[in-house]
C-alpha positions in Angstrom: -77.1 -5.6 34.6 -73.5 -5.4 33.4 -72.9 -6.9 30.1 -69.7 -9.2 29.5 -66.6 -7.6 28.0 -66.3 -8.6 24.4 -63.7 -11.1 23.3 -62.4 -11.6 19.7 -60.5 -14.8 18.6 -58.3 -15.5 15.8 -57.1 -18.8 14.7 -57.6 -20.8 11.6 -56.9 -24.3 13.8 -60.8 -25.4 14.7 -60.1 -27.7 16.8 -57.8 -25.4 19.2 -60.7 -22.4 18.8 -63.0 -25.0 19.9 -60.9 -25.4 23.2 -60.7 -21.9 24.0 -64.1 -21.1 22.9 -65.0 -23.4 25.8 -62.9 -21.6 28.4 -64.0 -18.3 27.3 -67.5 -19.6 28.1 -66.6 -21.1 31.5 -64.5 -17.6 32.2 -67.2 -15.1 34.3 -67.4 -11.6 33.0 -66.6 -12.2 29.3 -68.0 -13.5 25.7 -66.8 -14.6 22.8 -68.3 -12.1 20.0 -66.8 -14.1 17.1 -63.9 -16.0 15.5 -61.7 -14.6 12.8 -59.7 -17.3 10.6 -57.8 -14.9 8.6 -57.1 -11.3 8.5 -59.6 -9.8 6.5 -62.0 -11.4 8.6 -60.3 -10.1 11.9 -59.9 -6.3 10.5 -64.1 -7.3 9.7 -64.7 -8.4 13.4 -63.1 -5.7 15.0 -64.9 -2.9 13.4 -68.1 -4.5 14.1 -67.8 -6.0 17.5 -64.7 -3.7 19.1 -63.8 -5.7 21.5 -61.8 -5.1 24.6 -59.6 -8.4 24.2 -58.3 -9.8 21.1 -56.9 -13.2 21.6 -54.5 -14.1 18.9 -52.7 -17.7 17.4 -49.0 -17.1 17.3 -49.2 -19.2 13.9 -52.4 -16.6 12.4 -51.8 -15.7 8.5 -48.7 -14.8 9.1 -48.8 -12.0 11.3 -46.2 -12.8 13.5 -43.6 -13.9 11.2 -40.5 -11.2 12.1 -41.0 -8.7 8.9 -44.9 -8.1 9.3 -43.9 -7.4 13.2 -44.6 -3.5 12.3 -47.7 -4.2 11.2 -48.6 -6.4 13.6 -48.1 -4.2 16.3 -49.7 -2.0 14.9 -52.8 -3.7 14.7 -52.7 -5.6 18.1 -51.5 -2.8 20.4 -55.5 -0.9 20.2 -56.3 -3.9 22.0 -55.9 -6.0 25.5 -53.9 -8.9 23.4 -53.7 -12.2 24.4 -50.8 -14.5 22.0 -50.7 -18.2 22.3 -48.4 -20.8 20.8 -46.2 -23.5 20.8 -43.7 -23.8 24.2 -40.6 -23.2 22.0 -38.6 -21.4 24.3 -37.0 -19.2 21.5 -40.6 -18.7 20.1 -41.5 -17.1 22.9 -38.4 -14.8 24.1 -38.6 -13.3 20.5 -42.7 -12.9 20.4 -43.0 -11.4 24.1 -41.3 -8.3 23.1 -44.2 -7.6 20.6 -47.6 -5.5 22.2 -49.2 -8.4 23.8 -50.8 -8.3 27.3 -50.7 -11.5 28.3 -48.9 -14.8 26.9 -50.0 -18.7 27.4 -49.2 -21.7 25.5 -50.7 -24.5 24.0 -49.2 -26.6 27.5 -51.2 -24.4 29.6 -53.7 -25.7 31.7 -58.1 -24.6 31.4 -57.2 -22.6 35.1 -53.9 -21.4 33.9 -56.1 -19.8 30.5 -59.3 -18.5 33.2 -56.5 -16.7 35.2 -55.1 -15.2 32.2 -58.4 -13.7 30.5 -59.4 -12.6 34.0 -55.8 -11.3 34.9 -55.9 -9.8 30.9 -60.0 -8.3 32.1 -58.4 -6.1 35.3 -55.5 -4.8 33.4 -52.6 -7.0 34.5 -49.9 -8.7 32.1 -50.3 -12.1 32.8 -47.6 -15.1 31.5 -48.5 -18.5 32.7 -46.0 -20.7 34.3 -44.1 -22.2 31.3 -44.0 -18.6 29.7 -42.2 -17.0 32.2 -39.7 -20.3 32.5 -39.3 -20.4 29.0 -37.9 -16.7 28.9 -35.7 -17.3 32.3 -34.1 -20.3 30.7 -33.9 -18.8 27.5 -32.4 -15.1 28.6 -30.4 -17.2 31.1 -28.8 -19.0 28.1 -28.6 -16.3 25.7 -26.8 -13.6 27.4 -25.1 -14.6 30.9 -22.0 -13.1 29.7 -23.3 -9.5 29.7 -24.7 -8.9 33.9 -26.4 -5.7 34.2 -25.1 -3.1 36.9 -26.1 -3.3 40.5 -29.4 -1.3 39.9 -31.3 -3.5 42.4 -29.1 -1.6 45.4 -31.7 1.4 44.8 -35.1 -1.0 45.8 -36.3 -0.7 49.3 -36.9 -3.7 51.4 -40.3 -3.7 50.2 -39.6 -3.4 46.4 -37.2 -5.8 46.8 -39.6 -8.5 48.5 -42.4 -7.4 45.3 -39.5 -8.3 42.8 -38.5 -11.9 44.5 -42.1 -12.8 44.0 -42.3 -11.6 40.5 -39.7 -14.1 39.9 -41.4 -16.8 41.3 -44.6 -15.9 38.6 -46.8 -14.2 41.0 -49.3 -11.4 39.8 -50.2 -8.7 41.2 -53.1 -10.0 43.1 -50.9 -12.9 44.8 -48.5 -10.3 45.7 -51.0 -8.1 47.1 -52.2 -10.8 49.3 -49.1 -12.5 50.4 -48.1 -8.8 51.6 -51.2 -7.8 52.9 -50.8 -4.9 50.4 -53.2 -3.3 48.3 -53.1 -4.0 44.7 -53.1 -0.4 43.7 -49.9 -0.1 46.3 -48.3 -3.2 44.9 -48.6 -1.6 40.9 -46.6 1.5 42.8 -44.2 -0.7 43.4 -43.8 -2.8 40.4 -43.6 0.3 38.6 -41.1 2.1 40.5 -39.4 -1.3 40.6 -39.4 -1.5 36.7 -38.2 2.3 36.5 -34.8 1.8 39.2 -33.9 -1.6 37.1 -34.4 0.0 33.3 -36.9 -2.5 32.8 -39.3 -2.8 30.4 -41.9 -5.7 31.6 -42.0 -8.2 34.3 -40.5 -10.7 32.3 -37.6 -8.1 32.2 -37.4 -7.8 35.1 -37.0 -11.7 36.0 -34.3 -12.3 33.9 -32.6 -9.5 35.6 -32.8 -11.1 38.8 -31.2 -14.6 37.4 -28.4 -12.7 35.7 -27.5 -11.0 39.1 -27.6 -13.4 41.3 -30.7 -12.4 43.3 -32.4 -16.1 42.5 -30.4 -19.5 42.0 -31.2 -21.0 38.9 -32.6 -24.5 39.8 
């Protein structure tokens, strides 16, 4: 019998690890192995349970205020990370580009949480919805003056079809599916996709798209 992959939580707010406790436990394939509600007690939980996913409040002993972010990263990038927090748009454009896996908010739904642990348990970055449009509208704002080069006239027909629905938030799954692709052929893409552009991650990559051109801004 295969035994669940081990998940670690950490967040002081009780009430919000009682929510995702509860998805954790409706979420096939995984287990909570314990709750940290400070630091001491994470670095405690780790060493004892190692878990493969660490799932992390944005607001946690002050981890992710901007001058522990060395620290931080140091400490969360051993792990498949999972940050959650408020949907404050500039909250999130700063906190993606730590060495997190996958991103939700506190907006997101019980499904949109289940498709990010399982998306987090195969290996694939998953932002929900309002995490990805929070970082469009955001990079949109912040730096439409400054239009990368025409990269995107390197991408084949096919890499190009993988980017559009990156911008529309599918994974890699969805993608694999609405081309009748392989997911294995579809990370070939995505990654020969990221290296053409100079990107870094799919979110990256999106905001490139918007400041081209490639997708209207609604």
């Amino acid at each position: 019998m295969t035994s669940n992959t081990k998940i670690v939580l950490a967040t002081s707010q009780r009430v919000i690890a009682s929510g995702i406790h509860h998805i954790i436990n409706i979420t096939p394939g995984v287990e909570l192995s314990g709750t940290a509600e400070n630091r001491q007690q994470l670095l405690e939980l780790l060493v004892i349970q190692q878990p493969e996913i660490l799932i992390i409040d944005r607001w946690f002993d002050d981890m992710f205020l901007e001058p522990a972010w060395e620290d931080t990263n140091g400490l969360i990038g051993k792990y498949k990370t999972i940050l959650f927090s408020d949907p404050d748009k500039e909250t999130i454009y700063k906190l993606h580009k730590l060495q997190i896996t996958s991103f939700f908010t506190l907006h997101s739904t019980d499904e949109e949480v289940v498709q990010v642990i399982q998306g987090t348990l195969q290996g694939v970055k998953f932002f929900t919805p309002k995490v990805v449009e929070a970082l469009i509208e955001y990079s949109f704002r912040k730096t439409p003056e400054k239009p990368q080069q025409q990269l995107h006239d390197g991408l084949s027909e096919r890499e190009m079809e993988v980017l559009m629905l990156i911008t529309q938030g599918k994974n890699t799954r969805d993608i694999a599916e609405k081309l009748f692709l392989s997911t294995h052929t579809v990370y070939t893409h995505r990654k020969n996709i990221l290296k053409k552009l100079a990107c870094k991650s799919a979110a990256e990559l999106i905001n490139y798209a918007y400041t081209q051109g490639l997708v209207e801004k609604d």
